[in-house]
ZAVEXRO-507318 format. One record per residue (C-alpha): chain; z, x, y negated; residue number from 0. Coordinates in steps of 0.1 Angstrom, whole numbers, plus 2048, in hexadecimal, padded with zeros to 3 digits. Layout:
<"A", <Z, X, Y>, NUM>
...
***
This chain:
<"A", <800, 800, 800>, 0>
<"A", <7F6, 80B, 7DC>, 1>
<"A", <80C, 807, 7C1>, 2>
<"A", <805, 813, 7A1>, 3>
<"A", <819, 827, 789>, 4>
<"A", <816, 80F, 76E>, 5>
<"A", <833, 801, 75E>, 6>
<"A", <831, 7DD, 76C>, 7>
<"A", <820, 7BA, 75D>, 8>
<"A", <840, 7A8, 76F>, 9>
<"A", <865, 7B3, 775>, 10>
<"A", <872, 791, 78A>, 11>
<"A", <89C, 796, 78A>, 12>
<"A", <8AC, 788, 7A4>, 13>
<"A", <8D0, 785, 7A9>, 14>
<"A", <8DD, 785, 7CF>, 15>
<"A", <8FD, 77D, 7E0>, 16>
<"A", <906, 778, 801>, 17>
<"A", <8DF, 768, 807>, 18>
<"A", <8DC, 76A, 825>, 19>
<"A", <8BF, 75A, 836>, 20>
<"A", <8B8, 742, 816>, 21>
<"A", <8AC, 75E, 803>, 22>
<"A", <88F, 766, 819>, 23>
<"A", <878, 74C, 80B>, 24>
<"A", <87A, 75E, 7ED>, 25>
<"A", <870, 77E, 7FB>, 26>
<"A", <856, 771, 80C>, 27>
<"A", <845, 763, 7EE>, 28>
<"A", <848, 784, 7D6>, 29>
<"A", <837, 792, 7F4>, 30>
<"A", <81C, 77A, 7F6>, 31>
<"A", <819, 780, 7CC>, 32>
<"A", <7F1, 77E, 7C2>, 33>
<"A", <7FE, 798, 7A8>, 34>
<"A", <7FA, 7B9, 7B5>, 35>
<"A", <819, 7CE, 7C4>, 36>
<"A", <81B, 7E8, 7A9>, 37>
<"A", <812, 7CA, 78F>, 38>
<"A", <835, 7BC, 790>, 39>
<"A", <855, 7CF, 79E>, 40>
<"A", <874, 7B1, 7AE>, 41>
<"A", <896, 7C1, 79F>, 42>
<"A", <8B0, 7B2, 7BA>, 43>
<"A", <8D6, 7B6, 7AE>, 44>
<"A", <8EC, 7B3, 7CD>, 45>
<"A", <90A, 7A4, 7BD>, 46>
<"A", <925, 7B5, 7DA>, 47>
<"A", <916, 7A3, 7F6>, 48>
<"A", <92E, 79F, 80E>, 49>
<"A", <914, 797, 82D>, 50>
<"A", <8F2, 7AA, 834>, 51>
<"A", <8E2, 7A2, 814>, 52>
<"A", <8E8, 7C3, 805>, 53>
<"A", <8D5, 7D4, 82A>, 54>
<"A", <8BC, 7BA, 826>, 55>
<"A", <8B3, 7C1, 802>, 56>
<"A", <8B6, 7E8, 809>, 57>
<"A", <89B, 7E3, 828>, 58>
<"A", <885, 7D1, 811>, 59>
<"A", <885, 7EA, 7F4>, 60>
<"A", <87D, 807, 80D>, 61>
<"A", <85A, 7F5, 81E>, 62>
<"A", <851, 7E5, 7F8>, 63>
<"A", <851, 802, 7DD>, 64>
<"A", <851, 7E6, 7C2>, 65>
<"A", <873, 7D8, 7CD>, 66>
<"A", <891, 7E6, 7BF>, 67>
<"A", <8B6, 7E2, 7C9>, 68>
<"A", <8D3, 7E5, 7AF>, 69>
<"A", <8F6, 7E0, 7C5>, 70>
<"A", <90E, 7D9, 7AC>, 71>
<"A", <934, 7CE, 7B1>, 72>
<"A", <93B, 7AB, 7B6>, 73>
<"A", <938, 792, 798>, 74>
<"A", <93C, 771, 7A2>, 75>
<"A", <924, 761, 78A>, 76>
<"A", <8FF, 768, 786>, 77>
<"A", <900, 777, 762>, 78>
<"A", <909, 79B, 766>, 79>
<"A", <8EF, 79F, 784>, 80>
<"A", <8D6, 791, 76C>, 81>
<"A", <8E0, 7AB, 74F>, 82>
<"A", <8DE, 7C2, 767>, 83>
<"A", <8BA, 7BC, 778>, 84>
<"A", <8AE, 7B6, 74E>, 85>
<"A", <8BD, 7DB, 749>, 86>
<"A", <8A5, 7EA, 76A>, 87>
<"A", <88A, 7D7, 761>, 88>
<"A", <86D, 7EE, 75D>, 89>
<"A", <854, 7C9, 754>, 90>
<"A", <846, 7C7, 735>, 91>
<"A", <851, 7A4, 73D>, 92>
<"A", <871, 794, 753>, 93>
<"A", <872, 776, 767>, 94>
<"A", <893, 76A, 776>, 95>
<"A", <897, 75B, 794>, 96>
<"A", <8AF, 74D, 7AE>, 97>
<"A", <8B5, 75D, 7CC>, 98>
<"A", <8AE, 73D, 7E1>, 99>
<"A", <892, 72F, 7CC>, 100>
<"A", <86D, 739, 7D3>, 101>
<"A", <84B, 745, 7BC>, 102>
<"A", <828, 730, 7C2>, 103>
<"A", <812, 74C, 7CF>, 104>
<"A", <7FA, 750, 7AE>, 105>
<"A", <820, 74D, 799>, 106>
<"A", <822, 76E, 789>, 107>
<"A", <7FD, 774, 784>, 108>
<"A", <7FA, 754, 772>, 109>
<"A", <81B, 754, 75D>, 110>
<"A", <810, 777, 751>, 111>
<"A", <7EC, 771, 74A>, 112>
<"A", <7F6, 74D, 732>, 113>
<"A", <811, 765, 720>, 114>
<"A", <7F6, 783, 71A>, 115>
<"A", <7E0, 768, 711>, 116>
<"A", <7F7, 757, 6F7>, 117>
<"A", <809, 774, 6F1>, 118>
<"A", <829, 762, 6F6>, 119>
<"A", <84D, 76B, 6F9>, 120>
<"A", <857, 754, 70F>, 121>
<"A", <840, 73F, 72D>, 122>
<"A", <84E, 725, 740>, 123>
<"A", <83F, 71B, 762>, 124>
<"A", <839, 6FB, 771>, 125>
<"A", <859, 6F6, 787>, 126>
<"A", <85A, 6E0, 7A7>, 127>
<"A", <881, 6D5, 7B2>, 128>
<"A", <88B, 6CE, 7D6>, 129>
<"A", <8AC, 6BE, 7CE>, 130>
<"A", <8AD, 6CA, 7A9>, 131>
<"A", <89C, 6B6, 78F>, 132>
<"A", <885, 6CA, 779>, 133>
<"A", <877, 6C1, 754>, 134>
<"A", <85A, 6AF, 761>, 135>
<"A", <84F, 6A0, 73D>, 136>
<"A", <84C, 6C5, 732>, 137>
<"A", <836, 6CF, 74B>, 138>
<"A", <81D, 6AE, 748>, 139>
<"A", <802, 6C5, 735>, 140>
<"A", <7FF, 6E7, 72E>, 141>
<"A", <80D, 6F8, 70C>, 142>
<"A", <7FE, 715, 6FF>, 143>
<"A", <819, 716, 6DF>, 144>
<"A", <838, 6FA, 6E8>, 145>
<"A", <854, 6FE, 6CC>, 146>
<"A", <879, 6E7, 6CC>, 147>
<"A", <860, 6D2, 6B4>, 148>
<"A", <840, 6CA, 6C4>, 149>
<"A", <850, 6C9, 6EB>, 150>
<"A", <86D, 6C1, 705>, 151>
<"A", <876, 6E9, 709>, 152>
<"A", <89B, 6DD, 704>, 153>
<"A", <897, 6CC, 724>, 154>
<"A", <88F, 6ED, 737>, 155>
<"A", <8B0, 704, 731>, 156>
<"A", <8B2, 716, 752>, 157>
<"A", <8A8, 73D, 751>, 158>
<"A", <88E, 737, 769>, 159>
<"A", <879, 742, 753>, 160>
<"A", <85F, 75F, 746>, 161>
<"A", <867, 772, 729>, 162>
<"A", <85D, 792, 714>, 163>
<"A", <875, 7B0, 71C>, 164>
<"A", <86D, 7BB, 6FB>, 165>
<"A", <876, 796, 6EC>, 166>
<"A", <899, 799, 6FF>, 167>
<"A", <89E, 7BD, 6F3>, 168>
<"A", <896, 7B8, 6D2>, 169>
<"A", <8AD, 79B, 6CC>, 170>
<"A", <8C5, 7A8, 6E6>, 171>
<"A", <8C6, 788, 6F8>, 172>
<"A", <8D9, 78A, 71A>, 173>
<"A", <8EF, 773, 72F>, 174>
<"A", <917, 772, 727>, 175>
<"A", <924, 783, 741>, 176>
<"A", <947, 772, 745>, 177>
<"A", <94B, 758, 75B>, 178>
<"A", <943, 736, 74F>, 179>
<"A", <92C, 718, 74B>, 180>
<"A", <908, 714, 73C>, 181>
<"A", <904, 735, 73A>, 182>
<"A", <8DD, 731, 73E>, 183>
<"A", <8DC, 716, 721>, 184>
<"A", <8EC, 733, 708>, 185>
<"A", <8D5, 74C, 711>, 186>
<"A", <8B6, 737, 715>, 187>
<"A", <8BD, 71D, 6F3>, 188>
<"A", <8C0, 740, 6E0>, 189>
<"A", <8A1, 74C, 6EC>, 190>
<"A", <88D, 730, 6E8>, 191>
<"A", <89C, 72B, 6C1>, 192>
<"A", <891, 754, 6BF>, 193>
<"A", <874, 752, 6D1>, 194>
<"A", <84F, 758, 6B9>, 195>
<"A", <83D, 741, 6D6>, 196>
<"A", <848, 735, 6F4>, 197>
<"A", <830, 727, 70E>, 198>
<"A", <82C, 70E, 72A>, 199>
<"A", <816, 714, 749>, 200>
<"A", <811, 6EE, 75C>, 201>
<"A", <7F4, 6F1, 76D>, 202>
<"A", <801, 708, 78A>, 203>
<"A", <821, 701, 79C>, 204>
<"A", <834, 724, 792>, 205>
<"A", <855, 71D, 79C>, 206>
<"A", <866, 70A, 7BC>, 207>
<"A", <88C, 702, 7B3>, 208>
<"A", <8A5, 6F7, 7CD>, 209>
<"A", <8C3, 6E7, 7D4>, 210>
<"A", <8D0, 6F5, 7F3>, 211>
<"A", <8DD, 6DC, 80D>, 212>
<"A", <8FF, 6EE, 80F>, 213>
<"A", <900, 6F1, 7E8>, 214>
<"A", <902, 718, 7EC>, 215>
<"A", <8F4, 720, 7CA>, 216>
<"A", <90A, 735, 7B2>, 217>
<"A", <913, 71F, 79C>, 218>
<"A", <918, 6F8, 7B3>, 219>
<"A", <938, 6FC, 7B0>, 220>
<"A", <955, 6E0, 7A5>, 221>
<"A", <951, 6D8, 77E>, 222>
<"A", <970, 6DE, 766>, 223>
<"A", <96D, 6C1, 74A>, 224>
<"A", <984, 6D5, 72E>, 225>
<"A", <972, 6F9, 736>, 226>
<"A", <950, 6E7, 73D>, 227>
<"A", <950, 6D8, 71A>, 228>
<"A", <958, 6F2, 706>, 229>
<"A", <941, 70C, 715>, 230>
<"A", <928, 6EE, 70A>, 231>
<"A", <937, 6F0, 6E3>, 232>
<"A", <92E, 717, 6E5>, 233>
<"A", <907, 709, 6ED>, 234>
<"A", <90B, 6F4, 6D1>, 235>
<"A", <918, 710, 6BD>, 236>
<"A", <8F7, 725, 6C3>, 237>
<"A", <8DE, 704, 6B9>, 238>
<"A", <8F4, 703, 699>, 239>
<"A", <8F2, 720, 691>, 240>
<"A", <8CA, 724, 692>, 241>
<"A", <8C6, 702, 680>, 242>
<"A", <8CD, 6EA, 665>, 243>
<"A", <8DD, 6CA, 666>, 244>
<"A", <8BD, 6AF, 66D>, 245>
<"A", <8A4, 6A2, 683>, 246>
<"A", <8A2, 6C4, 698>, 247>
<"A", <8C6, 6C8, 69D>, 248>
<"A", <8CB, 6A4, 6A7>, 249>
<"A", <8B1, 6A9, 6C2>, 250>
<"A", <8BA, 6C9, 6CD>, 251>
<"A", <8E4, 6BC, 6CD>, 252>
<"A", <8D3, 69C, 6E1>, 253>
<"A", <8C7, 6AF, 703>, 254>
<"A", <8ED, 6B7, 707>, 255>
<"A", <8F8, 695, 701>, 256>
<"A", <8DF, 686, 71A>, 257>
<"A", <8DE, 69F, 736>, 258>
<"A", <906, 6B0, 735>, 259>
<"A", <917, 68D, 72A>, 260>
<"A", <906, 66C, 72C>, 261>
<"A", <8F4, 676, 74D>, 262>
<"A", <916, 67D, 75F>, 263>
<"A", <928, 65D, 74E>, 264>
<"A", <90D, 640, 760>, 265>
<"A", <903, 62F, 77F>, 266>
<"A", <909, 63F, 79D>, 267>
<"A", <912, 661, 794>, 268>
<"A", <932, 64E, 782>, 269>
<"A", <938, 63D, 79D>, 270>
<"A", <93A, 65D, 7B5>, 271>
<"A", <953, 66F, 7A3>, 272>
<"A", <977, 66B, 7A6>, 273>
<"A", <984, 656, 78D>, 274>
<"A", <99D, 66E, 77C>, 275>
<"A", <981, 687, 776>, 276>
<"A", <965, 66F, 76A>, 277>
<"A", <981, 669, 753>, 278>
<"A", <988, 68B, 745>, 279>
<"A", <962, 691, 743>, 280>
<"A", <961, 670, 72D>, 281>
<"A", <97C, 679, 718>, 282>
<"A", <96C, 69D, 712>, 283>
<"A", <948, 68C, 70B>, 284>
<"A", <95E, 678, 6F2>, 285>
<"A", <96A, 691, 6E1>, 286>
<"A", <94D, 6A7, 6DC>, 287>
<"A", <934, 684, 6D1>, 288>
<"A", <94E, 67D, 6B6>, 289>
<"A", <954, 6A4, 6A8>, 290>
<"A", <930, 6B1, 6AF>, 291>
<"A", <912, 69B, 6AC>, 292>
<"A", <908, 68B, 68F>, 293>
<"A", <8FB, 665, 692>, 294>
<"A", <8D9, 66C, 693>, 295>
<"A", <8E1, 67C, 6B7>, 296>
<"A", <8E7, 660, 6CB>, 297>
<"A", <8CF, 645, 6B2>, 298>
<"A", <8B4, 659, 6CA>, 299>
<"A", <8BD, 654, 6E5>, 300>
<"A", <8B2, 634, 6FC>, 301>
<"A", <8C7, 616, 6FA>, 302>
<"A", <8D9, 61D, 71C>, 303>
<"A", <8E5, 63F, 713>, 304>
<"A", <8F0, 634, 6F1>, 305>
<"A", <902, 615, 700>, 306>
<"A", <915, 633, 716>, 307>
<"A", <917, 64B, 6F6>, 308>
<"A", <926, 62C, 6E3>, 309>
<"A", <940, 624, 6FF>, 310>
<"A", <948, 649, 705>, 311>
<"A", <952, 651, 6DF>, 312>
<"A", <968, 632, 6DF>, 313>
<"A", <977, 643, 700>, 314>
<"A", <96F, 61E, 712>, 315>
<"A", <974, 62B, 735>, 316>
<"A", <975, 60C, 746>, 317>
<"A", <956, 5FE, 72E>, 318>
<"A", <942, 61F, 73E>, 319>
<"A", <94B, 614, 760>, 320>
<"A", <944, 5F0, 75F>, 321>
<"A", <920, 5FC, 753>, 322>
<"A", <91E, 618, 76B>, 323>
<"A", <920, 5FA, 786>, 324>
<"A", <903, 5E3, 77A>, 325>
<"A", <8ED, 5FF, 773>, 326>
<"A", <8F6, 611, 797>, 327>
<"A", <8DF, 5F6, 7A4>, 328>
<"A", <8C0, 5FB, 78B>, 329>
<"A", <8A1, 606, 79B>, 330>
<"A", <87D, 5FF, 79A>, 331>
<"A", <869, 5E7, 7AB>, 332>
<"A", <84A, 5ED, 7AD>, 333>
<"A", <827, 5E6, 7C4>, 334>
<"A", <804, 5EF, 7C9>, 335>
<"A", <7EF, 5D7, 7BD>, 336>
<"A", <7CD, 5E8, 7CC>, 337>
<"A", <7BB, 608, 7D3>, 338>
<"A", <79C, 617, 7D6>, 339>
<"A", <790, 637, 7E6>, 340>
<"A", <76C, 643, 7D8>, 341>
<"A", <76A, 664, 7EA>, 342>
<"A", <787, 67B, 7DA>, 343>
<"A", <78C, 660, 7BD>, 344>
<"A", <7AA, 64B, 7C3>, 345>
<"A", <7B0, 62E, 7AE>, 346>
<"A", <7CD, 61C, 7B1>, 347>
<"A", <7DC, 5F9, 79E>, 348>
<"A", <802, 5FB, 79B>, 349>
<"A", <81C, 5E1, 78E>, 350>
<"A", <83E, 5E7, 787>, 351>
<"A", <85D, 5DD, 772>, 352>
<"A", <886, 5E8, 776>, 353>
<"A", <899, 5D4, 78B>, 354>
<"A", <8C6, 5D6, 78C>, 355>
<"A", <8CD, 5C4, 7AE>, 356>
<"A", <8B5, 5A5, 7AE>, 357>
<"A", <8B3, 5A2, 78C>, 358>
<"A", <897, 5B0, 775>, 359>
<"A", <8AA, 5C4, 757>, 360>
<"A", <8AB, 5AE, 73A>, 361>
<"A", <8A5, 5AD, 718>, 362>
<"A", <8A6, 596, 700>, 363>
<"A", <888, 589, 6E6>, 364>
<"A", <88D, 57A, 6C6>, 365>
<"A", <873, 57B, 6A5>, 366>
<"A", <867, 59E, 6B3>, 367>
<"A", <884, 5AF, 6BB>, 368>
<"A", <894, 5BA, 6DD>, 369>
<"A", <8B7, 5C2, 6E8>, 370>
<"A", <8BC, 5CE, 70B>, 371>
<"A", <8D5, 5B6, 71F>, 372>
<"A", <8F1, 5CB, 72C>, 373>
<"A", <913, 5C2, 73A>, 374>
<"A", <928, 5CE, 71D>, 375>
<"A", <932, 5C3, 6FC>, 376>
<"A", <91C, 5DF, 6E3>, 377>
<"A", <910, 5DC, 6C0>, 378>
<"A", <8EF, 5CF, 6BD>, 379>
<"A", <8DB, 5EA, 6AC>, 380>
<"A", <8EB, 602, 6CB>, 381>
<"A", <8DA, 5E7, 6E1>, 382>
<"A", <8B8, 5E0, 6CE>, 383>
<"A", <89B, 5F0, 6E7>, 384>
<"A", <87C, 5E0, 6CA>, 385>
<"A", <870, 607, 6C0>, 386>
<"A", <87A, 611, 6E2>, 387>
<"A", <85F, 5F5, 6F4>, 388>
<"A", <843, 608, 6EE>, 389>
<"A", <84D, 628, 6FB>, 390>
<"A", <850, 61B, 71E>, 391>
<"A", <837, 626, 737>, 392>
<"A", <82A, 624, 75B>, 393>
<"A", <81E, 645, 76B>, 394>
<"A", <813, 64A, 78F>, 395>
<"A", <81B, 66B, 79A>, 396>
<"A", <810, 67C, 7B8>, 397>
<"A", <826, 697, 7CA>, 398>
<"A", <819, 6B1, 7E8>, 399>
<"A", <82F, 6A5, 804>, 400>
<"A", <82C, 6D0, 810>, 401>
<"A", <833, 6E5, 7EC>, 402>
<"A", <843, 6CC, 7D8>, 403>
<"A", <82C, 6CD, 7BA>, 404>
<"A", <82D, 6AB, 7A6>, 405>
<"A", <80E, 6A2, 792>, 406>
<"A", <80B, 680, 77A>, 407>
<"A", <7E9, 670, 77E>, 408>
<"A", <7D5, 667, 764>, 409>
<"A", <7DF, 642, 758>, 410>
<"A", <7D6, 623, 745>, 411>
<"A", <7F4, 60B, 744>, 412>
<"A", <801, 5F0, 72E>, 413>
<"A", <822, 5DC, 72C>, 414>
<"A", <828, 5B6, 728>, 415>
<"A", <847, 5A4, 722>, 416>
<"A", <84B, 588, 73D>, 417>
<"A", <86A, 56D, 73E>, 418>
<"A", <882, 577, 758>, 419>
<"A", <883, 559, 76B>, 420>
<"A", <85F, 564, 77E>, 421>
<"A", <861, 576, 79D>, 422>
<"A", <864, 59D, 79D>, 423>
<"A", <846, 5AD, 7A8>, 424>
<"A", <855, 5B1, 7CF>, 425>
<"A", <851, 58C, 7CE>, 426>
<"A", <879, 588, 7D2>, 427>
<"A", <887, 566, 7BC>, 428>
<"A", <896, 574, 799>, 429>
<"A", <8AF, 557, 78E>, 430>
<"A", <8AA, 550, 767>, 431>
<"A", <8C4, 564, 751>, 432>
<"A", <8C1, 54E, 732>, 433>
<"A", <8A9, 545, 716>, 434>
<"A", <89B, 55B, 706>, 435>
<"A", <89A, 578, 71E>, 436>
<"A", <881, 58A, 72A>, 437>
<"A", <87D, 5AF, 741>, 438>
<"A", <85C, 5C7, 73D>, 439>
<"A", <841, 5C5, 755>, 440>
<"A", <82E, 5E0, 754>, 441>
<"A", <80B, 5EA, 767>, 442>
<"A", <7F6, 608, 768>, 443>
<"A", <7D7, 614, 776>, 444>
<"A", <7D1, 639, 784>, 445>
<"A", <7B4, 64C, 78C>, 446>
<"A", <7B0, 66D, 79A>, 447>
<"A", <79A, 681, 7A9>, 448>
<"A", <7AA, 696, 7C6>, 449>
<"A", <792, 6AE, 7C3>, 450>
<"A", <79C, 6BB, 79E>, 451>
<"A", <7C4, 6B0, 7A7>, 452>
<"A", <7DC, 6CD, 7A7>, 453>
<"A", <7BE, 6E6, 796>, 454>
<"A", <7B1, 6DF, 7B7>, 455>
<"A", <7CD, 6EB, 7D2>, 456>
<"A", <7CC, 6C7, 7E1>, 457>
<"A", <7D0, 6D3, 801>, 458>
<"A", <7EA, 6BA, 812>, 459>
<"A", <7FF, 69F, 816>, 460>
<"A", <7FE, 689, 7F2>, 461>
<"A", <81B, 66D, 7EC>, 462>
<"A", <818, 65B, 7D1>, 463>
<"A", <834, 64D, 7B8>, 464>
<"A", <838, 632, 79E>, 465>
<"A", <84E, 643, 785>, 466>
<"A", <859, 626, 767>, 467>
<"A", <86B, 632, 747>, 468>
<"A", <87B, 616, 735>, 469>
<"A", <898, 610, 71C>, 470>
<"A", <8AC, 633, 72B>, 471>
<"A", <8A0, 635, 74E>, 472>
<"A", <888, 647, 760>, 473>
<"A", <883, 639, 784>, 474>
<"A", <869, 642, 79F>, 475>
<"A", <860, 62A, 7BA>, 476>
<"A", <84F, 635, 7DB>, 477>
<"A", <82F, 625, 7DC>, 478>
<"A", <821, 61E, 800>, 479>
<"A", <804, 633, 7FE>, 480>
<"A", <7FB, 655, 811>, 481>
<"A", <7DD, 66F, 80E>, 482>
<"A", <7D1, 68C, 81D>, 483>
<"A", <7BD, 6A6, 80E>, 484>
<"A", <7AA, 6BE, 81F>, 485>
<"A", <7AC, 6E3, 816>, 486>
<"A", <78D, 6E7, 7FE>, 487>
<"A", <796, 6C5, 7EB>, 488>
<"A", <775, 6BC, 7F0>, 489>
<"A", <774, 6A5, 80D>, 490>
<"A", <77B, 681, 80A>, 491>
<"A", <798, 678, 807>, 492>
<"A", <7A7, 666, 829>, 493>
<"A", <7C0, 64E, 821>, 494>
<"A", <7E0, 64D, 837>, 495>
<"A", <7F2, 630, 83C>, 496>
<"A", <818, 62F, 833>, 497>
<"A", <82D, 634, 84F>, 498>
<"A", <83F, 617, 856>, 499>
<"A", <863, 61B, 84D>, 500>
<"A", <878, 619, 86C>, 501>
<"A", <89D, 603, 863>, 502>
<"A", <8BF, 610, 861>, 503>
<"A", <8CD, 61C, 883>, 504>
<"A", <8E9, 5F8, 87C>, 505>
<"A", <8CE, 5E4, 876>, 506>
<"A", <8B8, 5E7, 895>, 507>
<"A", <8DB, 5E9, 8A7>, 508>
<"A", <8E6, 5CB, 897>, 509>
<"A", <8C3, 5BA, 89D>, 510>
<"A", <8C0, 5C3, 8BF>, 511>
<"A", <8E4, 5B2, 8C4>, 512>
<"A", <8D7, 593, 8B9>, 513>
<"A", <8BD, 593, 8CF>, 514>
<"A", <8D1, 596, 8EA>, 515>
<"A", <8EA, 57C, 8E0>, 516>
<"A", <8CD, 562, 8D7>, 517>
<"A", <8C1, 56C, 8FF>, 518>
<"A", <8E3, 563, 90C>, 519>
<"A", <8E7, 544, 8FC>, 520>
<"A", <8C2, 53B, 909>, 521>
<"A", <8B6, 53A, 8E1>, 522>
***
C-alpha cells in the first residue's frame, strides 16, 4: 500500500473506550474510504481501555500506516480524547467521530471536495440515525453557505461534524474538558457563531449515528436536573455573548427550549419518567423560561410547545401531566389513496390528518381565526394556530430499509379544514366535539423517479412514510407500500407488497382460545 507523505485532506478523531466489538463497524468503513490512504490519516485516542481496545487499535495502526493511536490515561468523558486527537491531527481539516458510529463509503471524499469547493470552515454531512434522531429539515437540500439566519444549523449541535483545523486553531476552539453536559453544543454553537461559512452536504448519506441497544455510548447516562440545567445557562452564556437582544437571539435561545425542555416535559417521554424527577426537570425549565428568554422565544414556537412553555413557567406540574396524557395518544392516520408505477416513476396519492385516540385533534373556527382544542385552561393568543395553519405540511418520505438514508420526495399537497364529526381517513366513526370545530385534512401527491432517487444509489429495499407536521408535532405514519430497486437504478421498479403484519403473541392466543371455546359449546 502507498501512502503519500502529504500532510492529509482529512484527520477523522476518534475517541475509544472499552469498544469492544461495536467499534469495528467503524474500522471497517475508514478502511473502505473512496479517499485515498495517505489522503486522510484516523487519530484514535484510547481513553485507558480497560478490555482489548487498546491491542486492537495498536494491531490496526501497524497493517494501516494512516491510523494512528494516542493511549492516553483514562478520562471518563469524550472531551479530552477529542482535544487530544485535534492536537495529533496532521489534516488540514478534522472530522470527529464516535467510536461506534460508521462513514458512508464516498464520506470523506465528498465532505472535503464541498468544503474546497466553498471554501468553508465548517461542512456538515447528511446524517442517517438508527435510534438517534437527526436534523432531517436541515438536510432536505443541499447548502453551499447555511448561516443561524438563512437555516436550521441550531438543530444540528453534535460534533459530528467537518471543520478547518486552521478555523479551530485560529479561534482556539476546543471541547471543555471537565466532566459535564452539552459539551458538544459549547463547542459547536461557538463555532458556528465564528465560523466565515459553514456548509451542508445532503445529497450523500456522510454520517450513520447510532443508539446502541445497550445504551453504551459515553455520555447515556442518568440525567441530573440542577447540574443538567445550568451547564445549559453556560450555552446560553456563549449565544449571548456573540449576539444582541432580537429576532436572532430568540431563535437561537428557542432550539434549547424545544429540544432540552419542552421535548422532555410531553406525551410519553413525561409519562416514562419517575414523577419526582419529571418534577425537578420542570421546576429547572421553570426557572431558566422565566430568568433567560425573552417573550419573543416561546411566541415562535407551535402552539403545543407554547401551551407546555406557558404551564412550565407557572411551575403547573400537574397542568403538564394532564396534557402529557391526551397528547400521549396523538398520532397520525393516514392512507394511500392510489399509486402508479410508470417504469422507475412512482406516483403515489396520500391522505392524512392527526388523530389523539379516536378523535381527530381539534381546532376551533370562528371569522378566520383558529385555536387548537387542548385539554387545559391557556390563554387564547397561547392557543391561536391562524399564522401557524399554513405552515402545515404533508411529506412522503422514503427510507432504504439496508443503510438508513431518508429521502423526502418531491410533493404537491394541500390542506382543508373539515368538521370533526366526518370519519377519519381509517374510516373509524369520530363522534362530533362541538360546533364549531374542525381538524386539518391534509393530502399530497408524490412523484419520483427511482432512477435519479438517492443521486442514484437506489439499490434496495425502499419503505415509504407519511410524515405530517401540524400545530407542534411532527409524526410519520408507515405507509403499506414496499419497493425494490435493482442495483443500477435503472430497472423497473418491482413493487413488493407489504408484509402482512402478524398480531400480538395475546391476541392470536386469546383468538385461538375463543375458537376453541366457540367448538366446545358446538358454536
Amino acid at each position: 500500500m502507498t501512502v503519500s507523505t502529504n500532510a492529509p485532506k482529512v484527520s477523522v478523531v476518534v475517541p475509544a473506550y472499552n469498544s469492544g466489538p461495536h467499534i469495528e463497524r467503524l474500522i471497517a468503513s475508514l478502511l473502505r474510504q473512496s479517499l485515498q490512504p495517505g489522503e486522510f490519516e484516523a487519530v484514535f485516542v484510547d481513553d485507558g481501555s480497560t478490555d482489548s481496545t487498546g491491542t486492537r487499535l495498536d494491531e490496526l495502526a501497524a497493517a494501516h500506516p494512516h491510523i494512528r493511536v494516542v493511549h492516553i490515561d483514562n478520562s471518563g468523558w469524550p472531551s479530552r480524547p477529542r482535544n487530544v486527537g485535534v492536537a495529533n491531527a496532521r489534516g488540514e481539516y478534522v472530522f470527529f467521530s464516535d467510536d461506534d458510529d460508521w462513514f458512508g463509503d464516498e464520506a470523506l471524499e465528498r465532505l472535503y471536495a464541498y468544503a474546497v469547493e466553498n471554501d468553508a470552515d465548517i461542512v456538515i454531512g447528511k446524517m442517517a440515525g438508527h435510534g438517534r434522531s437527526v436534523p432531517r429539515e436541515l438536510f432536505r437540500r443541499d447548502r453551499p453557505d447555511a448561516t443561524l439566519d438563512n437555516a436550521p444549523l441550531i438543530d444540528s449541535l453534535t460534533a459530528h461534524k467537518l471543520f478547518r483545523r486552521s478555523f479551530l486553531e485560529e479561534h482556539e476552539i476546543r471541547f471543555v474538558e471537565e466532566k459535564r453536559r452539552l459539551e458538544d453544543h459549547l463547542f459547536v454553537v461557538r463555532a458556528f457563531l465564528l465560523s466565515k461559512r459553514t456548509s451542508v452536504l445532503s445529497n450523500y448519506v456522510c454520517y450513520h449515528h447510532i443508539r446502541r441497544e445497550d445504551a453504551g455510548n459515553v455520555t447515556a447516562q442518568g440525567l441530573d436536573p440542577a447540574g443538567y440545567y445550568a451547564n445549559l445557562r453556560d450555552v446560553l452564556d456563549v449565544v449571548d455573548a456573540h449576539t444582541e437582544p432580537g429576532p436572532l437571539r430568540d431563535r437561537l435561545h428557542r432550539r434549547w427550549l424545544r429540544n432540552e425542555m419542552v421535548s422532555r416535559l410531553r406525551g410519553k417521554r413525561f409519562l416514562r419518567e419517575p414523577a419526582d424527577w419529571v418534577e425537578q426537570v420542570a421546576l429547572e425549565c421553570g426557572k431558566i423560561i422565566r430568568e433567560r428568554f425573552a417573550p419573543g422565544v416561546a411566541a415562535g414556537l407551535p402552539p403545543l410547545q407554547r401551551a407546555i412553555t406557558a404551564l412550565t413557567a407557572a411551575d403547573d406540574v400537574a397542568g403538564l401531566r394532564e396534557l402529557a396524557e391526551w397528547e400521549a395518544g396523538v398520532r397520525v392516520q393516514a392512507r394511500v389513496d392510489d399509486h402508479r408505477v410508470d417504469g422507475t416513476v412512482l406516483t403515489v396519492d396520500v391522505t392524512a390528518h392527526l388523530a389523539s385516540g379516536d378523535q381527530p385533534v381539534a381546532l376551533t373556527a370562528s371569522d378566520g381565526r383558529y385555536q387548537i382544542v387542548l385539554p387545559v385552561d391557556l390563554a387564547p393568543e397561547i392557543l391561536d394556530v391562524t399564522a401557524r395553519r399554513a405552515m402545515a405540511r404533508l411529506d412522503v418520505v422514503a427510507r432504504r430499509k439496508e443503510g438508513g438514508e431518508e429521502c423526502f420526495l418531491p410533493v404537491e399537497f394541500r390542506v382543508e379544514d373539515a368538521p370533526v364529526e366526518e370519519a377519519s381517513v381509517e374510516d373509524a366513526p369520530v363522534q362530533g366535539t362541538g360546533p364549531g370545530r374542525v381538524h386539518l385534512v391534509h393530502h399530497a401527491t408524490a412523484t419520483v423517479d427511482f432512477a435519479t432517487l438517492n443521486s442514484g444509489r437506489t439499490e434496495g429495499t425502499w419503505l415509504l412514510k407519511a410524515r405530517l407536521t401540524e400545530n407542534g408535532w411532527t409524526e410519520d405514519a408507515r405507509l403499506p407500500l414496499t419497493f425494490r430497486c435493482a442495483a443500477d437504478g435503472a430497472a423497473p421498479v418491482r413493487l413488493v407488497p407489504a408484509a402482512k403484519k402478524k398480531p400480538a403473541l395475546h391476541r392470536r392466543v386469546r383468538n385461538r382460545l375463543r375458537r376453541v371455546a366457540n367448538r366446545l359449546l358446538g358454536r
